[in-house]
TITI-297359 format. One record per residue (C-alpha): residue in one letter; x, y, z; residue number from 1. Coordinates in steps of 0.2 Angstrom, whole numbers. Layout:
N
A  X  Y  Z  NUM
...
REM end
This chain:
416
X  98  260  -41  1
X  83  264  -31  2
X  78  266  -14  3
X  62  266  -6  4
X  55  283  5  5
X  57  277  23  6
X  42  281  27  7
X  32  271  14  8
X  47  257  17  9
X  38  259  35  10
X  20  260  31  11
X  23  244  20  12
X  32  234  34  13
X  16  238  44  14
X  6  234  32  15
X  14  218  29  16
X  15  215  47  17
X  -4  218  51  18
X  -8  204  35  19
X  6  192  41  20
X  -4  194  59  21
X  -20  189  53  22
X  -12  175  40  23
X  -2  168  57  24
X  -20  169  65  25
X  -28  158  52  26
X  -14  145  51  27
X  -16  145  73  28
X  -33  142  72  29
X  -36  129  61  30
X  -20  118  67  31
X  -15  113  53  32
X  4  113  43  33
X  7  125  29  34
X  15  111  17  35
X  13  93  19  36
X  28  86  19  37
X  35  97  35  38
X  21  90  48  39
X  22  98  66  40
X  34  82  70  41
X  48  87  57  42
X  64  93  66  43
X  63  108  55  44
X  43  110  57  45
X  45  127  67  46
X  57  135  58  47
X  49  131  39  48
X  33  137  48  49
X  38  155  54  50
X  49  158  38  51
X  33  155  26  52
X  21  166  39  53
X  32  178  35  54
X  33  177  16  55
X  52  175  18  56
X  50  157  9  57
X  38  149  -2  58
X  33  130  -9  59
X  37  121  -23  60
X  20  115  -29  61
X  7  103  -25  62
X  6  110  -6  63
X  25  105  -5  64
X  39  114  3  65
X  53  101  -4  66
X  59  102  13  67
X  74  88  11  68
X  79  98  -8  69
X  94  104  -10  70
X  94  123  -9  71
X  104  134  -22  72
X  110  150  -24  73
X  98  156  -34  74
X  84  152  -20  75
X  95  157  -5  76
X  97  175  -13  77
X  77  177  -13  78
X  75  172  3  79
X  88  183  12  80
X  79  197  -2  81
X  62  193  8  82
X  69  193  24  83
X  85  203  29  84
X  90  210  15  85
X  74  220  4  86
X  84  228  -4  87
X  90  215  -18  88
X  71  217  -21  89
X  68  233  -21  90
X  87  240  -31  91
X  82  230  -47  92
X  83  242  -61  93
X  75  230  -74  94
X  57  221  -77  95
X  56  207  -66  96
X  45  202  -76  97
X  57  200  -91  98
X  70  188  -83  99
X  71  173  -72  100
X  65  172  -56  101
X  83  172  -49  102
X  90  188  -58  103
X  83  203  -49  104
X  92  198  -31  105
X  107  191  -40  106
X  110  204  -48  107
X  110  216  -35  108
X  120  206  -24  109
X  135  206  -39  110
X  133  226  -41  111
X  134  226  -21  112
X  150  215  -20  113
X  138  202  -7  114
X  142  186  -19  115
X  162  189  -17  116
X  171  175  -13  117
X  159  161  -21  118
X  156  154  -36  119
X  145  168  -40  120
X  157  181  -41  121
X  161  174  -59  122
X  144  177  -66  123
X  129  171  -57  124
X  120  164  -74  125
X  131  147  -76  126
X  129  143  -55  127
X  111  151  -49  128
X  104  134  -49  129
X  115  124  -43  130
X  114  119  -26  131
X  127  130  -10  132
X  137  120  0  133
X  142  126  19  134
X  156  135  14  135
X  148  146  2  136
X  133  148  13  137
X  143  154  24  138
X  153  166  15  139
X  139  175  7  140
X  130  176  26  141
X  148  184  32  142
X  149  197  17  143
X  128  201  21  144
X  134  205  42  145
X  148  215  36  146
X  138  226  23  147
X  124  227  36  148
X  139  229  53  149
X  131  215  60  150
X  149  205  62  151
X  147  199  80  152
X  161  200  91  153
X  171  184  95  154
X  187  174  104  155
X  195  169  87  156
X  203  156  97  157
X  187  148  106  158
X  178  150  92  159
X  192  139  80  160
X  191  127  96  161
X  173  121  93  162
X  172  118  76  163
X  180  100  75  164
X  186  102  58  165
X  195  118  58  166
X  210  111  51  167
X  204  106  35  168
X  196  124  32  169
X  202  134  18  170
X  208  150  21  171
X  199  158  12  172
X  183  154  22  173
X  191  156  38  174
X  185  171  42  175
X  166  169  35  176
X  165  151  48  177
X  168  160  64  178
X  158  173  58  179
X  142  162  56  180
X  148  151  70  181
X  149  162  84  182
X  133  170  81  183
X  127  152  78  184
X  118  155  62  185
X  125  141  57  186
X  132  126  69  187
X  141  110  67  188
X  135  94  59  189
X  137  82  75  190
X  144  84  93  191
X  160  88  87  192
X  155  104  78  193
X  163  98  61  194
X  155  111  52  195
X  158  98  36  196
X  161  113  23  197
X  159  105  6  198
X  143  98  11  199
X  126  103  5  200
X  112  114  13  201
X  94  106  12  202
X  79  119  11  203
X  74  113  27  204
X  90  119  35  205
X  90  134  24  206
X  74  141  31  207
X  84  137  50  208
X  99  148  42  209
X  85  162  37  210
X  77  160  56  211
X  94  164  66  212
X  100  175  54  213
X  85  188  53  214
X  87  185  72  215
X  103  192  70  216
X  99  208  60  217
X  83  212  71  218
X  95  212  85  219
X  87  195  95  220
X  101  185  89  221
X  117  178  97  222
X  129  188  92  223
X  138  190  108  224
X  156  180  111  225
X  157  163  112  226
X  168  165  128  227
X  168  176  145  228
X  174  191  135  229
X  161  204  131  230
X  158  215  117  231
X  164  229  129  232
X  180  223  133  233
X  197  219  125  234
X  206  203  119  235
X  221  211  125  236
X  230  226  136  237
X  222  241  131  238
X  233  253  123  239
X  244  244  110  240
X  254  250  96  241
X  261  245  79  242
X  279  244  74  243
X  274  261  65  244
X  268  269  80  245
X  248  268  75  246
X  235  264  89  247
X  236  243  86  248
X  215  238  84  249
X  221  222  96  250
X  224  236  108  251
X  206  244  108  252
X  189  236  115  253
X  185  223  103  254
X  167  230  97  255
X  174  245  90  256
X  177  233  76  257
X  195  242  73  258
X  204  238  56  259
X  223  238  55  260
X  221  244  36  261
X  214  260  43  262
X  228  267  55  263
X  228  280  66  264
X  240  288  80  265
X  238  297  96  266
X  239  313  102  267
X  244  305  122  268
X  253  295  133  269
X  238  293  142  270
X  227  280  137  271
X  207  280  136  272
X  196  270  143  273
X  193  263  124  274
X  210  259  120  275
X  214  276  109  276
X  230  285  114  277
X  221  301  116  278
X  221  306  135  279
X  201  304  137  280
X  194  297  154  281
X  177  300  153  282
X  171  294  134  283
X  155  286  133  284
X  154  274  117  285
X  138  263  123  286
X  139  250  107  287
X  145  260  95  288
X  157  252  81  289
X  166  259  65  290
X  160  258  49  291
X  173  257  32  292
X  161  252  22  293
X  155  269  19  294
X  172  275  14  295
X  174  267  -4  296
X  152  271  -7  297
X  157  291  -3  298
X  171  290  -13  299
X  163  281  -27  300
X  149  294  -26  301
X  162  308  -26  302
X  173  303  -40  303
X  158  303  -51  304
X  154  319  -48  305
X  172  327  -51  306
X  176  331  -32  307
X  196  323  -23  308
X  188  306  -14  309
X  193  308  5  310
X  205  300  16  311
X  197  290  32  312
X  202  298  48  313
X  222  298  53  314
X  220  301  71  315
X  213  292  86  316
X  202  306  91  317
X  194  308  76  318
X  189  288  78  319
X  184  291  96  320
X  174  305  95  321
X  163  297  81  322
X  159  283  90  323
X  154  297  105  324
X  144  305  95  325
X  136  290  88  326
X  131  285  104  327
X  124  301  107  328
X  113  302  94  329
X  106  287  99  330
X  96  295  115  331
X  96  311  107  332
X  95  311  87  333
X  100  329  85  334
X  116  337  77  335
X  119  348  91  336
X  131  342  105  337
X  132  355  117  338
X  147  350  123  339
X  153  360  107  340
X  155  350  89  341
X  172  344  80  342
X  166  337  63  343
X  151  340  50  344
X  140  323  50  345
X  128  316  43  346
X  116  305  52  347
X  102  293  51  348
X  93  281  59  349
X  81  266  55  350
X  92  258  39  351
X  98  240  43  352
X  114  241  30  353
X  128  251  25  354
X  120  253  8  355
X  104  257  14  356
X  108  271  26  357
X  120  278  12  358
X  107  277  -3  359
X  96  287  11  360
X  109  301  11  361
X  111  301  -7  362
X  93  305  -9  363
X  92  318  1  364
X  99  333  -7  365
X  107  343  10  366
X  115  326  18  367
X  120  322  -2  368
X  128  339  -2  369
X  139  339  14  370
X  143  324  6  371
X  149  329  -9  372
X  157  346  -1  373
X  174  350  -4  374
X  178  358  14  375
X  183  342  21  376
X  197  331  18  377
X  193  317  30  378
X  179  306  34  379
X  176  294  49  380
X  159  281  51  381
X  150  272  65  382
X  134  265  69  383
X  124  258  85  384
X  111  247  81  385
X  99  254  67  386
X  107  272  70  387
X  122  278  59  388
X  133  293  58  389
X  149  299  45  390
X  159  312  52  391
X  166  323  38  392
X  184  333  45  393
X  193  346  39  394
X  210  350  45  395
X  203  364  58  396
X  191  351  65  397
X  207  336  65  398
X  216  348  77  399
X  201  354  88  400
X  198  336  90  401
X  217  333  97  402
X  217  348  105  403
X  202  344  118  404
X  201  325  118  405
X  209  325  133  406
X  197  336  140  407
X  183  321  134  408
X  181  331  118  409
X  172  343  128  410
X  172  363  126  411
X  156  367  132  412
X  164  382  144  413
X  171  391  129  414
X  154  392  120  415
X  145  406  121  416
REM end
């Protein structure tokens, strides 16, 4: 797959920006609506009108926007390619040209796992047409936050309380309705917040969907809690462990976006200000969250280039000082840390995805080969925002890591 040069990615969005400026201008001054049949009095008027300015979604002949149409999949994937997501544009190895509109974006969301869990993930030829109900709307917006660590923090329990017809919810999209939900890209059907899964989705609320859900991703969205609880706090006493002994992610603060499947143990009795067993008192980690996702890309990447793929982090200071230095790098977008350095890294900053800061990395040839280097065993991920960091470990750096976490990963005296 390719990937555009960050710099002509951002000379194109100014571009695109400065023309969207002067078309939002035209369509100001002569008062009128884009399509006919969504007049300034439509419910949805607002919403259809910022998403075509923005070339995110287009008519469907005769000056119509088909505005009460059912949506399909096939439609919903171009428009989070125009919008959020570019990169199902911009990834298509083929001629566009040569296949159905629909392909191109399809396609790249099968090879980037963003269509699991719908009908989609059986072949997207026999169901690109047809029109998405809630349900799967929502699971493909869920997979989209994850790729792009935009999964908002939430009170699973508050959120399950306002959505009337939680009951009656699958399982399996369970996890995908709070998601949405909480970040209130997509709400209930009435004053109950049935949320009426096996409905369908009309283009006029898809372009609604797209609205909140570019929000989201350009950070202007809700994607705080539904409750009192912030995203810098825990849902419950800091410092909890498994039956096994490994730092327990209910025991953590809850934006750290901690995973169970990824354990790790302490070094201490003495618990941090983040929930990590590791003595700290004084660990800054501003917004930062982990990021898993680039663990099965690295490894992918490695494999096919003959190196051992790498194990994701085993302690909680190698967890807790990525996310410190993933803050750091926010204000100061440097690799040196004068308090003294525990990790190799690679960092990046301006990428909206997982996959698009990874394919960055990968086409650069010095953060491809720390990457790809065989000195480390380990690897750890974060991001902040737009900014994103993988710590690469070897065993030395694990246990320089344990040794001075409890000295707030600070060595800064011992550096001459």
């Amino acid at each position: 797959m390719k990937t555009l040069n960050n710099k002509k990615r951002i000379s194109m969005l100014l571009i695109a920006a400065m023309l969207i400026s002067i078309v939002a201008g035209i369509f100001a001054s002569n008062g009128k609506s884009t399509f006919s049949d969504v007049p300034s009095s439509h419910w949805s008027y607002s919403y259809v009108e910022r998403a075509a300015e923005n070339g995110w979604v287009s008519g469907v002949g005769n000056g119509l926007y088909g505005v009460d149409r059912q949506v399909t999949y096939g439609e919903l994937a171009l428009m989070l390619g125009r919008s959020v997501y570019p990169e199902l544009i911009d990834w298509y190895g083929g001629d566009p040209a040569e296949v159905a509109w629909y392909v191109p974006c399809l396609a790249v969301m099968a090879g980037m796992g963003l269509d699991n869990g719908t009908p989609l993930d059986n072949g997207f030829e026999e169901v690109a047409l047809q029109p998405i109900n809630r349900y799967n709307m929502a699971q493909i917006l869920y997979n989209f936050l994850k790729d792009g660590g935009k999964v908002p923090s939430y009170n699973a329990a508050a959120v399950q309380a306002s959505i009337g017809d939680w009951s009656s919810v699958p399982s399996n999209y369970q996890d995908a309705l709070m998601a949405v939900v909480s970040a209130s890209i997509i709400t209930g059907v009435d004053s109950n917040g049935t949320f009426n899964g096996n409905g369908l989705m009309t283009r006029g609320q898809a372009a609604v969907v797209l609205c909140r859900m570019y929000d989201v991703f350009s950070g202007n969205g809700e994607t705080t809690p539904t409750d009192p609880t912030t995203p810098g706090t825990s849902t419950g006493e800091l410092g909890q462990k498994l039956p096994s002994g490994a730092t327990a992610a209910a025991g953590v603060l809850s934006s750290i976006g901690k995973d169970d499947a990824y354990p790790t143990y302490g070094n201490s009795d003495a618990v941090s200000p983040n929930g990590y067993f590791t003595g700290a008192t004084n660990v800054d980690i501003g917004n930062a969250k982990l990021q898993y996702g680039f663990l099965e890309l690295v490894n992918e990447a490695r494999v096919s280039e003959g190196h051992e793929p790498l194990t994701w982090g085993t302690t909680d200071s190698m967890e807790e000082y990525t996310l410190i230095r993933c803050n750091e790098i926010v204000s100061n977008f440097s690799h040196d840390r004068p308090k003294g350095s525990f990790s190799g890294e690679v960092c990046a900053k301006g990428y909206s995805t997982v996959h698009a800061a990874f394919n960055g990395w990968m086409n650069s040839s010095g953060h491809k080969h720390s990457l790809m280097s065989d000195t480390y065993s380990y690897m750890t991920a974060a991001s902040s925002g737009n900014y994103w960091i993988i710590c690469l470990w070897s065993d030395s750096g694990l246990k320089l890591a344990e040794k001075w976490s409890s000295n707030n990963y600070d060595y800064s005296a011992y550096i001459g």
